[in-house]
C-alpha positions in Angstrom: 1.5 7.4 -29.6 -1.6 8.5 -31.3 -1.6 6.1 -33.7 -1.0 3.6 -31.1 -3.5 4.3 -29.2 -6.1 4.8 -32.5 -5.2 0.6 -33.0 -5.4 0.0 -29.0 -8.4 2.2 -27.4 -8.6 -0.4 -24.8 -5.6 1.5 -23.3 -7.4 4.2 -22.3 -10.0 3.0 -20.2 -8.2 0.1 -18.8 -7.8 -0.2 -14.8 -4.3 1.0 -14.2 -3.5 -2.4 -11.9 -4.5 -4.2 -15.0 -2.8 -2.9 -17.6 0.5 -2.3 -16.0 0.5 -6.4 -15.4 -0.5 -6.8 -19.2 2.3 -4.8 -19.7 4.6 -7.2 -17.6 2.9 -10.0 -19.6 3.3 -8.5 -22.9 7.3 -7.9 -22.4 7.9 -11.0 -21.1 6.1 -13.0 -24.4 8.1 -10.5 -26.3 11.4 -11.3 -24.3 10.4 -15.0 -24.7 10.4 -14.0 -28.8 13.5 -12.2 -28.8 15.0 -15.4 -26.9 14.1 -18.3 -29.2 15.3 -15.8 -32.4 18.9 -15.7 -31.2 18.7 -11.7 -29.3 19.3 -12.7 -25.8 20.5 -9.4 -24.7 17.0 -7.9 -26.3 15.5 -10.8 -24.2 17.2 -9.5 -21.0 15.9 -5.8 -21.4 12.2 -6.6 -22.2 12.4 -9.2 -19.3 13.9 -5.9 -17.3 11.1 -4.0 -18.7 8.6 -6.1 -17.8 9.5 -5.8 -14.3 10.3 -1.8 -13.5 7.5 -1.0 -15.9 5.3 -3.2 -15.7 4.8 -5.4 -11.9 6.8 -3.3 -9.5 4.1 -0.6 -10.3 2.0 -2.6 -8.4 3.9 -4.6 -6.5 3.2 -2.8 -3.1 -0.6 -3.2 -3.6 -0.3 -7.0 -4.2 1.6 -7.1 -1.4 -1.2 -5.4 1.3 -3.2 -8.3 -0.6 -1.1 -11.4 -0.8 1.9 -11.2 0.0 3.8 -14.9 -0.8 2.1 -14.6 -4.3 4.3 -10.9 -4.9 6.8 -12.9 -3.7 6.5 -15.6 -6.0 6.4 -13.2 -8.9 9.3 -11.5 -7.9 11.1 -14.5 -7.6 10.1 -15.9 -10.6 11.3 -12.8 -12.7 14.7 -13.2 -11.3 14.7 -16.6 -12.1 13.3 -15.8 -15.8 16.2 -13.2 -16.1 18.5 -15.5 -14.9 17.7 -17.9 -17.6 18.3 -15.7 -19.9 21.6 -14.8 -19.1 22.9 -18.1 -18.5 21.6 -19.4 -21.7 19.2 -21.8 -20.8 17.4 -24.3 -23.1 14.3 -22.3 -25.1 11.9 -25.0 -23.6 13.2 -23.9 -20.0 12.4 -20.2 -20.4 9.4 -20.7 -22.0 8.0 -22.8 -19.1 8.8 -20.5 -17.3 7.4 -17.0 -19.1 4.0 -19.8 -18.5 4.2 -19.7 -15.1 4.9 -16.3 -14.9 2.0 -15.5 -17.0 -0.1 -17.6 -15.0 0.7 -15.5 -11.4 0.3 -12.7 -13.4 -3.2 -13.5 -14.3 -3.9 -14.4 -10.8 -2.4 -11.5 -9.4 -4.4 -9.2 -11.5 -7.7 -10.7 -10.8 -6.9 -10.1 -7.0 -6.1 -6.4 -7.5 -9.0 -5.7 -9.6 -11.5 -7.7 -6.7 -9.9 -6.5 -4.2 -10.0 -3.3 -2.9 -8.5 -2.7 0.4 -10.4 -1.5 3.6 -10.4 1.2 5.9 -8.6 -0.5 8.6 -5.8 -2.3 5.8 -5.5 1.2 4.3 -4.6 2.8 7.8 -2.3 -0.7 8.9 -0.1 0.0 5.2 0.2 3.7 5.6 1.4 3.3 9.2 3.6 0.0 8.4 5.4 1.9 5.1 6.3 5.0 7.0 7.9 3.4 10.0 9.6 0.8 7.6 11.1 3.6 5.3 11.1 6.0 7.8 13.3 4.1 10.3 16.8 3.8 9.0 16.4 7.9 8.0 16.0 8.2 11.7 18.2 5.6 13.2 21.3 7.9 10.9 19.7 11.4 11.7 19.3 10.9 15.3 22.7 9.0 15.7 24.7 11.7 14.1 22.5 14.2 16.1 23.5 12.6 19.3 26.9 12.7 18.5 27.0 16.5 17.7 25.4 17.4 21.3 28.3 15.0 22.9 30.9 16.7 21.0 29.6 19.9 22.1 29.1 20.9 18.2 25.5 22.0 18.4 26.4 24.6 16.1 26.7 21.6 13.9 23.1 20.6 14.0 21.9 23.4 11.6 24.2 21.5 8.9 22.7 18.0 9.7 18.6 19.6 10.1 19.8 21.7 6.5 20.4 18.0 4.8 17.5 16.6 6.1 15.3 20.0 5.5 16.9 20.2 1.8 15.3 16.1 1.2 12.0 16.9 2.4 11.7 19.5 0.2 13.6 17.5 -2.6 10.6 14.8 -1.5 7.6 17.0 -2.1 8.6 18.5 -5.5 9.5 14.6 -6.6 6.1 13.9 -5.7 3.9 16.7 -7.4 6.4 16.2 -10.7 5.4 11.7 -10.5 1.6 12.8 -9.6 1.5 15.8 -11.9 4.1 16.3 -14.2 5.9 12.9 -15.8 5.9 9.7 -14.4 8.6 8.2 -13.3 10.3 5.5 -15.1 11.1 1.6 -13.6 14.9 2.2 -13.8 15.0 5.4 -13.2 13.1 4.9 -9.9 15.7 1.9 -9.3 18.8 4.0 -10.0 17.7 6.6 -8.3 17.6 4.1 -4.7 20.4 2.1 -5.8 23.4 5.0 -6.0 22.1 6.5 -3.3 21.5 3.3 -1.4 25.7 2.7 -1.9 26.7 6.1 -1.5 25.1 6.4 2.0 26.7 3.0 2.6 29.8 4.2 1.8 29.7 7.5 4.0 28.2 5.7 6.5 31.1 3.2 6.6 33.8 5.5 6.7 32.3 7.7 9.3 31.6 4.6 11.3 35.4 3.8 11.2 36.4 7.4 12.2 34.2 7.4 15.5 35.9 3.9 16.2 39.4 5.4 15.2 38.6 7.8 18.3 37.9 5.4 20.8 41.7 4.3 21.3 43.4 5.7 24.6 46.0 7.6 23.0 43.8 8.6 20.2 40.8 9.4 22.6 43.2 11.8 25.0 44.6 13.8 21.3 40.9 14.4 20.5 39.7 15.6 23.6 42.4 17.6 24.6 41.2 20.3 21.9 41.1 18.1 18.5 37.2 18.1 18.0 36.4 21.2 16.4 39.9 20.9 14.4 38.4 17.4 12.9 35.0 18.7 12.9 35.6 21.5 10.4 33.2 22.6 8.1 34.2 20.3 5.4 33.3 17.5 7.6 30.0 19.0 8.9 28.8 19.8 5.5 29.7 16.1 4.7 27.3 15.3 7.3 24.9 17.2 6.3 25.0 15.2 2.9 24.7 11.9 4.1 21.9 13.2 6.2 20.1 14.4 2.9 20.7 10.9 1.1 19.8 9.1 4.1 16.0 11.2 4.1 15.9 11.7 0.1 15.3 8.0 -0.5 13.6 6.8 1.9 11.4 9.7 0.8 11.8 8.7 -2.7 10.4 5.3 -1.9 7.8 6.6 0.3 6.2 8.7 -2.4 6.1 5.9 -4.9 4.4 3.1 -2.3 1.8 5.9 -1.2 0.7 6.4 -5.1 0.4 2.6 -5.3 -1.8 2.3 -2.2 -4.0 5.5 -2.9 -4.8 3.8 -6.4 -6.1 0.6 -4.7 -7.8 2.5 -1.8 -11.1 3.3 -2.3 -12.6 7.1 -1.0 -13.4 5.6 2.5 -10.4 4.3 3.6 -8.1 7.7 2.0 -8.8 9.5 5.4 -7.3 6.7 7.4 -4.3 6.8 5.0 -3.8 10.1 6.0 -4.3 8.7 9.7 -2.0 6.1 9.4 0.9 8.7 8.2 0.2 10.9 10.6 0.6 8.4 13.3 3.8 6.7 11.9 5.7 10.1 11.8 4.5 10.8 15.9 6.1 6.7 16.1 9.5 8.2 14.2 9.5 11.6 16.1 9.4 9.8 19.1 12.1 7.2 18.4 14.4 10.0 17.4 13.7 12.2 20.6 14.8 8.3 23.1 17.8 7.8 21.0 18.7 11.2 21.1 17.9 11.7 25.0 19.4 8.1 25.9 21.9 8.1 23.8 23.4 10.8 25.1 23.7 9.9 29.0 26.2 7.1 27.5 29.9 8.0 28.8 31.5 10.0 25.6 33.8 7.0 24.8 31.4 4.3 25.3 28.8 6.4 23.1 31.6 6.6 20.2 32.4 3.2 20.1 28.7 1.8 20.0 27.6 4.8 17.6 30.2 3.1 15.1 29.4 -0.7 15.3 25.9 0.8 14.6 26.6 2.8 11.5 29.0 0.0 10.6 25.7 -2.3 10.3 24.0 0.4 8.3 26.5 0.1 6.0 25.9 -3.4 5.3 22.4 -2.9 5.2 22.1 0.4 2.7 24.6 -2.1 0.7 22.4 -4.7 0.3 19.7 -2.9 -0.8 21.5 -0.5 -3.1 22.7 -4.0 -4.8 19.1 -5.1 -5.0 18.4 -1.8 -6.7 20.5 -2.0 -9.4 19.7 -5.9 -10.1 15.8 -5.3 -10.8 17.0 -2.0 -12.5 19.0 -4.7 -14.9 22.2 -2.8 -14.4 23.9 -6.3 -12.1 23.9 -9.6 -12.4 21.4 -11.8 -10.2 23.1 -15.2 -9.3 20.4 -16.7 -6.8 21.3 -18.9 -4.1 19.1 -20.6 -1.5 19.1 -18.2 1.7 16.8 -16.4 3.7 15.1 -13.1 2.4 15.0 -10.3 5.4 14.1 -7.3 3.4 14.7 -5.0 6.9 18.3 -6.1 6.8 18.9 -6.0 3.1 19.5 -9.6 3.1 18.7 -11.0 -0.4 19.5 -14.4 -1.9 21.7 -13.8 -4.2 25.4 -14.0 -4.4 26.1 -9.9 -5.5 24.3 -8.7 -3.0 25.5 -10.9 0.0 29.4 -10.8 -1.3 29.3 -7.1 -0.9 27.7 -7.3 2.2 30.0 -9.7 3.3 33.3 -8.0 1.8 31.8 -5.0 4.1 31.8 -6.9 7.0 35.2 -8.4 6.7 36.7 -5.2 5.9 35.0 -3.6 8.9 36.6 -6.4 11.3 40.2 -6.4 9.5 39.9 -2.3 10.2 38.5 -3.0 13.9 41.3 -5.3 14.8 44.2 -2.7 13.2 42.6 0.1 15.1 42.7 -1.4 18.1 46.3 -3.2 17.4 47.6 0.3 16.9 45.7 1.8 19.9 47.2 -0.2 22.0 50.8 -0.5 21.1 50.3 3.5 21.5 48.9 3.3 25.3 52.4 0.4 26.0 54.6 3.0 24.8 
């Protein structure tokens, strides 16, 4: 490293912003390389590299600044990786590393001339809390709900130990990124993707259970003295895991957009990020306390039944973007198809990513339908 940095001193005093999109330009010409002398799957990792380690460290700043041209790069890296693994002409990939390089340029003249305002500083802060923040809450404050229906508030310290245990987890992940070792493109992507399919996973099954409740015969078994049987600790302190995945990467995420923005902040407009957090987390506090307080004046039934259409739909969503993880973390395939983009809904266009979401949704219905088929041949008999 010394010696590298002996031959390249420029690295030292180089803009952050600036030098992580040379980096992104530099693996992609090497990539480029690597592709016209016959290494494709050396292609594919530098043209993964130049991604996680090279735009997606900036990518939420370009976004407070432009955001159509970060999604034209993102885009176009897809597209750039997809050429490589379906073997496209040399010509073709090289057009398009040109483009690339081109929006790259572009993109890094913006983030060196622009430097973003009190007022934008304060708008991002607020806008990537409550857009992080809010599917954390929606699962917290659902599974809340249900405990005080139930008559389990005993199990609340379980679900507020999950969710305790991620905050914490969340401020030792940031002072070890800001302080310690920085964390790396795939592991960063990993990291959100696993935990982005396990929560979809728990969050599916316990979305089924709370629908498997909701039959007439079933419903009479479980209230007639059944919940604290099926609630047993097991269960609760499964809870309280999904509750810390849930929190732990949206904090995860958090953390790393809140370096990117206080790098392209300047002093004045720090306080109002600060402002902007603050305010978001009243927004989340008090979108937890309505669904928690309104929630709960639904009939016990009714409540069980809508509770698990709405983690059902969680499920696809924490699917989605767990698949989206993985692809810029190099670890899936990325077939792209031409389909809206709704980043809330972890709706992406590409094939992996909506055939899970899809599989999910069918498998939800078939379950739905042989719920209710066997609920009511129980209530005829």
């Amino acid at each position: 490293m010394v010696a590298w940095l002996r031959s390249h001193p420029e690295a030292l005093f180089t803009q952050q912003q600036g030098s992580t999109l040379s980096i992104a330009r530099e693996n992609l010409e090497k990539s480029l390389s690597a592709y016209k002398q016959g290494d494709h799957k050396a292609a594919h990792e530098l043209a993964v590299t130049a991604y996680l380690e090279g735009f997606e460290l900036v990518e939420g700043n370009l976004d407070n600044i432009d955001h159509a041209l970060r999604l034209q790069i993102e885009s176009g890296m897809t597209r750039f990786r997809s050429l490589i693994k379906d073997e496209a002409s040399a010509e073709k990939l090289q057009s398009q590393a040109a483009l690339l390089n081109n929006l790259l340029l572009t993109a890094e003249k913006k983030l060196s001339s622009t430097q973003l305002s009190a007022t934008a500083a304060f708008a991002s802060a607020l806008m990537i809390l409550l857009r992080e923040g809010l599917e954390a809450i929606l699962v917290i404050a659902a599974l809340a709900a249900f405990l005080v229906k139930t008559n389990r508030r005993d199990g609340l310290r379980y679900l507020y130990a999950g969710t305790g245990l991620a905050f914490l987890l969340g401020i030792v992940t940031w002072y070890v990124s800001a302080n310690v070792v920085e964390i790396g493109g795939a592991g960063r992507e990993l990291t959100e993707g696993f935990a982005a399919l396990f929560a979809a996973a728990m969050l599916f099954y316990v979305g089924f259970w709370l629908h498997s409740k909701t039959g007439a015969a079933q419903w009479k078994d479980f209230i007639q003295g059944s919940i604290r049987k099926a609630l047993s600790k097991g269960t609760l302190w499964g809870l309280s895991g999904l509750a810390f995945i849930a929190v732990y990467r949206e904090i995860f995420e958090t953390v790393l957009f809140y370096q990117a923005l206080w790098l392209q902040t300047g002093e004045e407009g720090r306080g109002m990020i600060l402002s902007g957090f603050l305010v978001a987390s009243a927004l989340l506090i008090l979108l937890a306390w309505l669904i928690l307080r309104y929630s709960t004046r639904l009939p016990l039934r009714q409540f069980f039944a809508v509770t698990s259409v709405f983690m059902f739909v969680l499920a696809v969503v924490f699917a989605g973007k767990g698949i989206a993880a993985l692809q810029e973390a190099g670890k899936l395939p990325v077939n792209v198809i031409n389909f809206p983009r709704i980043d809330l809904l972890g709706i992406y266009p590409n094939l992996e990513g909506l055939g899970v979401q899809l599989a999910l949704v069918f498998l939800a219905v078939l379950l739905l339908w042989k719920s209710n088929r066997d609920s009511n041949r129980l209530s005829r008999q």
